[in-house]
Backbone as a ProteinNet text record, in pm:
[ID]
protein_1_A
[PRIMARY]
XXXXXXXXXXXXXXXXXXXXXXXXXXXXXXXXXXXXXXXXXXXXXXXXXXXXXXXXXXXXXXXXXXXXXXXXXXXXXXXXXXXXXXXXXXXXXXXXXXXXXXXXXXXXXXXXXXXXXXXXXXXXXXXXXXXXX
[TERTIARY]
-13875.7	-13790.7	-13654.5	-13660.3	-13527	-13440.4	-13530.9	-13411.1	-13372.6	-13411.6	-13385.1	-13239.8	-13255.4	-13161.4	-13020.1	-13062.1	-12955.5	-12895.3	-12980.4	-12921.5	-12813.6	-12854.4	-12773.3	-12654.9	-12648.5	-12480.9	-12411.7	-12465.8	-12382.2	-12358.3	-12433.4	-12353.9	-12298.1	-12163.7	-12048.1	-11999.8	-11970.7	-11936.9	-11842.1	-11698.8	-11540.1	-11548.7	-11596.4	-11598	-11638.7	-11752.1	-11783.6	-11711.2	-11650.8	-11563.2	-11448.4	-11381	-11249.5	-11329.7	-11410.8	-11457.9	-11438.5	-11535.7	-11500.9	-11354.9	-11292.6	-11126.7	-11105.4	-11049	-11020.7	-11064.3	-11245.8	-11288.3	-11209.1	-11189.3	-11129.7	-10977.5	-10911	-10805.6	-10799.9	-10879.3	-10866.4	-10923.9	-11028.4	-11033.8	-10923.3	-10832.2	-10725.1	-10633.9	-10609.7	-10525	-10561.2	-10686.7	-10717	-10714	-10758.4	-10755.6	-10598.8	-10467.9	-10335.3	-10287.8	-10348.1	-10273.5	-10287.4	-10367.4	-10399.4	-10285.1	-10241.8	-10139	-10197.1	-10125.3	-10158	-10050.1	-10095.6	-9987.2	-10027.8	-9895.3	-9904.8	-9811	-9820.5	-9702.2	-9638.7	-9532.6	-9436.8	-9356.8	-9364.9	-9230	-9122.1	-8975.5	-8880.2	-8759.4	-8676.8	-8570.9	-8489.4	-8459.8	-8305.4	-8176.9	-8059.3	-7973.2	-7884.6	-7800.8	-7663	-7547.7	-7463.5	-7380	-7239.8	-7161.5	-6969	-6963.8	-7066.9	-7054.7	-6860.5	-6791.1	-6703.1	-6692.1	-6565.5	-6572.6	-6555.1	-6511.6	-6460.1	-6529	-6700.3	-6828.9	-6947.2	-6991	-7113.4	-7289	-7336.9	-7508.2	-7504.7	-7546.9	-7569.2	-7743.8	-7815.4	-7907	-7953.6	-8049.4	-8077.3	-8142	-8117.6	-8198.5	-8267.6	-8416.8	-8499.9	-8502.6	-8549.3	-8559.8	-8621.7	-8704	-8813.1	-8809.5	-8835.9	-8840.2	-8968.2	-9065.4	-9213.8	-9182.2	-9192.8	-9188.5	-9346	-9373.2	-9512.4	-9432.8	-9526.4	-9436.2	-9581.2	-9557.3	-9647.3	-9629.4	-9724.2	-9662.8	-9802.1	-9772.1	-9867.7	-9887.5	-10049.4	-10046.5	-9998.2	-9927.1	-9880	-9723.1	-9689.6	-9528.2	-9541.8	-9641.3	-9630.6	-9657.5	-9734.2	-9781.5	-9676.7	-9556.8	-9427.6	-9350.9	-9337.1	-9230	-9264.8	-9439.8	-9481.6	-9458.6	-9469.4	-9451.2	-9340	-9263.4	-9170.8	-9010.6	-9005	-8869.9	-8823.5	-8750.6	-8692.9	-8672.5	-8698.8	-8665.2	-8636.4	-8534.2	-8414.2	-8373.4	-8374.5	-8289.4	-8143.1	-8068.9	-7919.5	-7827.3	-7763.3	-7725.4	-7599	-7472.8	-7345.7	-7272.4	-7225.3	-7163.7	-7014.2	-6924.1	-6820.3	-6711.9	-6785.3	-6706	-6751.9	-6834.3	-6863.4	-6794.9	-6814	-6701.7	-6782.3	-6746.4	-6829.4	-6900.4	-6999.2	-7118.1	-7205.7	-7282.4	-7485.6	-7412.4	-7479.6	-7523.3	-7639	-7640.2	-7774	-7784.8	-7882.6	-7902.9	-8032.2	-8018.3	-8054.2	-8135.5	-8243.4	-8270.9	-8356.8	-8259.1	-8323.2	-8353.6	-8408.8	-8450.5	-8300.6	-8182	-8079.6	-8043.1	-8089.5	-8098.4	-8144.7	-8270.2	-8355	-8354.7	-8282.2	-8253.3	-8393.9	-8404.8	-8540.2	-8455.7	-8510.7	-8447.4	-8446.1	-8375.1	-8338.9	-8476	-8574	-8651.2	-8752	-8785.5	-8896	-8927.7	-9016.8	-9045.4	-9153.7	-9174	-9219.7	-9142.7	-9219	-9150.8	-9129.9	-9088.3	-9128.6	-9170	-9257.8	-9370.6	-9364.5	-9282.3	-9225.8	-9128.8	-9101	-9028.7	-9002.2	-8960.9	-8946.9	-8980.3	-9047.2	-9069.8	-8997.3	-8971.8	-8927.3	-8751	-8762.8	-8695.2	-8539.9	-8553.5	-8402.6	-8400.9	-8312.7	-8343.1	-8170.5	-8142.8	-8026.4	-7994.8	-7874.6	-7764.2	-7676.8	-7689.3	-7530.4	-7454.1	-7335	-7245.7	-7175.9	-7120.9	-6980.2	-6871.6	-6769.7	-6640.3	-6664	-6635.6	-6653.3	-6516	-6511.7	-6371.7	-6355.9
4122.6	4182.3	4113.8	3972.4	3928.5	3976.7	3979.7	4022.2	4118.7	4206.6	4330.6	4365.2	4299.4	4250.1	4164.5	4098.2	3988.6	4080.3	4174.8	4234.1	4311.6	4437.7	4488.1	4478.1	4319.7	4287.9	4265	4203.3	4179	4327	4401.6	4522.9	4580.3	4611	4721.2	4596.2	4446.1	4394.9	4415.7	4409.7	4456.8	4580	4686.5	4861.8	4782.7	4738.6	4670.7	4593.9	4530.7	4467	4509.1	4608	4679.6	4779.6	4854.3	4969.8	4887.2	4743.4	4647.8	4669.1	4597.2	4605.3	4731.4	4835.2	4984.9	5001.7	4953.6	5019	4928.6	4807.6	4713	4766.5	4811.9	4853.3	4948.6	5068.5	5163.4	5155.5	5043.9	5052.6	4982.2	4892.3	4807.9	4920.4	5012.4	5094.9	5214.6	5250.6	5333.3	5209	5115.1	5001.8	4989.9	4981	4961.6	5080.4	5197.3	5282.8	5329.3	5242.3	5290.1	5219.3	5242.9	5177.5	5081.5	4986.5	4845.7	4752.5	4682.9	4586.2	4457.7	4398.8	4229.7	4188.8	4091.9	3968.5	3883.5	3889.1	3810.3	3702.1	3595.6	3476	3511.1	3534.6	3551	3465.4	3384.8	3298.2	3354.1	3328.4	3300.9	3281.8	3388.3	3329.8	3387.7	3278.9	3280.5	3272.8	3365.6	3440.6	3401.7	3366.2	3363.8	3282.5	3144	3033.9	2991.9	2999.3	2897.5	2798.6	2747.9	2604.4	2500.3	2574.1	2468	2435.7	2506.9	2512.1	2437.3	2363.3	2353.2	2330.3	2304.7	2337.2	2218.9	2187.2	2091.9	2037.2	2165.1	2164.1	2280.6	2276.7	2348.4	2467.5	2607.5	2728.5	2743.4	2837.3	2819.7	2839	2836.2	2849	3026.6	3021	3159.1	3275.5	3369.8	3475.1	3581.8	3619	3624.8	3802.4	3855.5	4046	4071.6	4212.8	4275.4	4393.8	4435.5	4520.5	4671.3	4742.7	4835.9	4967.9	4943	5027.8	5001.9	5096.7	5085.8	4974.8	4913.7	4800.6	4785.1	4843.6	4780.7	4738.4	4764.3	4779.2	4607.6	4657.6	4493.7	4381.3	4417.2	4316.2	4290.5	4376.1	4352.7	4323.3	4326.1	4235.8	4111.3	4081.5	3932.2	3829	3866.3	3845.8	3814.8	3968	3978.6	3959.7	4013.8	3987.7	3957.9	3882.7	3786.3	3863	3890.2	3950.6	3836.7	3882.1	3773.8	3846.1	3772.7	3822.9	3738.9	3874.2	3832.8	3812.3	3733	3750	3677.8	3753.6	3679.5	3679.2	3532	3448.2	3447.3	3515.1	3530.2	3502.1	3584.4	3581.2	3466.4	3397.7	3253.9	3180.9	3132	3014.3	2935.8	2807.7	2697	2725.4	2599.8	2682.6	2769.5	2784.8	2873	2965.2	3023.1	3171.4	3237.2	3359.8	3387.8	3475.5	3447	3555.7	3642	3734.5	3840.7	3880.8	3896.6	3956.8	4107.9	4206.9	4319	4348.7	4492.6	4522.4	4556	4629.2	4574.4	4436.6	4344.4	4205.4	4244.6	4266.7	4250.3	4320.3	4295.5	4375.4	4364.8	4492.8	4557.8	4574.5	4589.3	4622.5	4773.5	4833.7	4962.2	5046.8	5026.4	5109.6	5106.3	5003.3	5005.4	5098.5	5113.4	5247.7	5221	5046.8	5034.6	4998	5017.8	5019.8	4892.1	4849	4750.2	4778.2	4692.6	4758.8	4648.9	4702.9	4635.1	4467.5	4380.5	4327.2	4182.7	4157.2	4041.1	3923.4	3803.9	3690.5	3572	3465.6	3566.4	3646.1	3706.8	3753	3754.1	3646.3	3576.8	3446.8	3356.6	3198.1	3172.3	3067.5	3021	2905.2	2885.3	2803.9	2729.8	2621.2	2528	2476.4	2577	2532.9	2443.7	2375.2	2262.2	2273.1	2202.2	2221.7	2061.2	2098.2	2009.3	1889.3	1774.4	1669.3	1675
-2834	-2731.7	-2726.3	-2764	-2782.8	-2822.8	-2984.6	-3054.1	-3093.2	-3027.4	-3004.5	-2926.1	-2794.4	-2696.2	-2796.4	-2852.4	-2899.6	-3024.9	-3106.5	-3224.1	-3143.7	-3004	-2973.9	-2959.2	-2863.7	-2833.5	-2973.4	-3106	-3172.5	-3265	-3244.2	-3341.8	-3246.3	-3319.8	-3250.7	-3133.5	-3175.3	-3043.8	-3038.4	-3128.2	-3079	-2997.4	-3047.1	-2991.5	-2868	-2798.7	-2687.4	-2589.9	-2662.8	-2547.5	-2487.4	-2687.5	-2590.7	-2509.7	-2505.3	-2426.9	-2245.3	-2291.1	-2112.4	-2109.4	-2146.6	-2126.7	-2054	-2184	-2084.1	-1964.9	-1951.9	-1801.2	-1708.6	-1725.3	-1618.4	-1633.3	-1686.2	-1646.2	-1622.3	-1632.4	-1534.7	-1393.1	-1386.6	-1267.6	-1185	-1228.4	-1162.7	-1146.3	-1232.5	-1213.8	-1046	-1057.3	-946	-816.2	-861.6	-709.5	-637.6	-766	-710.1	-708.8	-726.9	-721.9	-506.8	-431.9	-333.9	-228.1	-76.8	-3.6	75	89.7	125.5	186.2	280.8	393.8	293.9	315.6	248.8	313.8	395.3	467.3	343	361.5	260.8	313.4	249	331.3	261	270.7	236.5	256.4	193.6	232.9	305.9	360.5	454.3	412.3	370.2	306.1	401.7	425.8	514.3	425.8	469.7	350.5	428.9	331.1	414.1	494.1	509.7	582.6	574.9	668.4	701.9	641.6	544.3	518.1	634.9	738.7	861.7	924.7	916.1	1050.8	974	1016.1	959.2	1085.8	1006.9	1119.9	1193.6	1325.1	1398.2	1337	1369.3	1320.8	1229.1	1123.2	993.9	1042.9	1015	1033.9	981.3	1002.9	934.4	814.1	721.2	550.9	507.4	619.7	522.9	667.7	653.7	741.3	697.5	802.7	741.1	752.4	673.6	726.6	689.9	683.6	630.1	562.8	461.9	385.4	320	363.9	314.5	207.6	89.4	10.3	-97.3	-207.8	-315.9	-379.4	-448.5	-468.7	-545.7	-672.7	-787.2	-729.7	-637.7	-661.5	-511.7	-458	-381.1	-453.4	-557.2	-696.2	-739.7	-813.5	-882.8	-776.7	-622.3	-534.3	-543.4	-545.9	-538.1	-586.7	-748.3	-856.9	-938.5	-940.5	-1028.7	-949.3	-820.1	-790	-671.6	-668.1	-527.3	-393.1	-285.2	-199.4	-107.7	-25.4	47.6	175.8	315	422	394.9	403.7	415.8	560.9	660	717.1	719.2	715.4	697.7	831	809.5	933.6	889.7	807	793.4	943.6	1013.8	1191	1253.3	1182.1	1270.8	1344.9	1459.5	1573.9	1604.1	1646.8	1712	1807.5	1838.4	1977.3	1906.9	1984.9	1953.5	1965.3	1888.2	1815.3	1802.5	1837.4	1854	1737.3	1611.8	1525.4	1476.1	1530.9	1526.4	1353.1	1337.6	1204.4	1233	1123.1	1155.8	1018.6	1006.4	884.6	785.8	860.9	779.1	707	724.2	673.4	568.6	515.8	439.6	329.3	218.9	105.1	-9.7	19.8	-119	-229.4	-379.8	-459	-487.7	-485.1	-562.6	-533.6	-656.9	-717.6	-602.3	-491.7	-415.2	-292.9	-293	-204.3	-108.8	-54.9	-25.6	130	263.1	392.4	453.6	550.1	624.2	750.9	777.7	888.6	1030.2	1110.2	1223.4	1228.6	1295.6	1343.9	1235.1	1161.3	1136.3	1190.3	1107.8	1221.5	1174.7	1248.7	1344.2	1385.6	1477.9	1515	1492.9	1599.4	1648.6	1653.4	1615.1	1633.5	1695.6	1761.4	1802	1713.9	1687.4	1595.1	1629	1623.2	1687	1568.3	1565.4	1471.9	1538.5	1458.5	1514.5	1371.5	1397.8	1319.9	1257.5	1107.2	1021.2	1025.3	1052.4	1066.1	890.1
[MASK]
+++++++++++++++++++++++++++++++++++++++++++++++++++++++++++++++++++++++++++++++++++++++++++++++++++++++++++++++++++++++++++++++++++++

């Protein structure tokens, strides 16, 4: 009975394994092809900083969104390409600031068609610029 068992796997084992392969990628394919929420940390980039202002204290680094869309394409944001909140302080003056992050901040690339699914976290944080001597 063994070797019966043991002759099987070895004849036709290539045809065998690619046949595994294909099935596992078609099934990955029907699994990402379905819609799906994933929370993402995203940097913080402050744009047109003032040479004359600088931070009293440091803003946060990352900004957390949720992002809903098909799994392959949240796989290729994860993965493959940088997503960034932008918020430019060009009009900046000394003294707190209150800034505001909305989904205008948050630049997707081009091709994504995936949404964002309520409020950024967080939100709003306050800023104490001061004037650089």
């Amino acid at each position: 009975m063994g070797k019966i068992i043991l002759k099987w796997f070895r004849v036709n084992l290539g045809i065998k394994i690619f046949s595994l392969l294909i099935g596992i990628l078609i099934w990955w394919h029907v699994r990402t092809e379905r819609i799906y929420e994933a929370t993402f940390s995203i940097p913080l980039c402050l744009k047109n900083v003032p040479a004359k202002i600088s931070f009293v204290e440091s803003p946060p680094e990352f900004i957390k969104i949720v992002l809903r869309g098909r799994g392959k394409e949240l796989i290729r944001l994860k993965w493959g390409h940088s997503l960034e909140a932008i918020y430019d302080l060009s009009d900046a003056t000394t003294g707190w600031r209150r800034i505001d992050i909305t989904e205008e901040n948050i630049k997707l690339p081009y091709w994504s068609k995936v949404s964002i699914i309520g409020k950024p976290s967080p939100r709003s944080f306050v800023m104490h610029l001061k004037k650089n001597k």
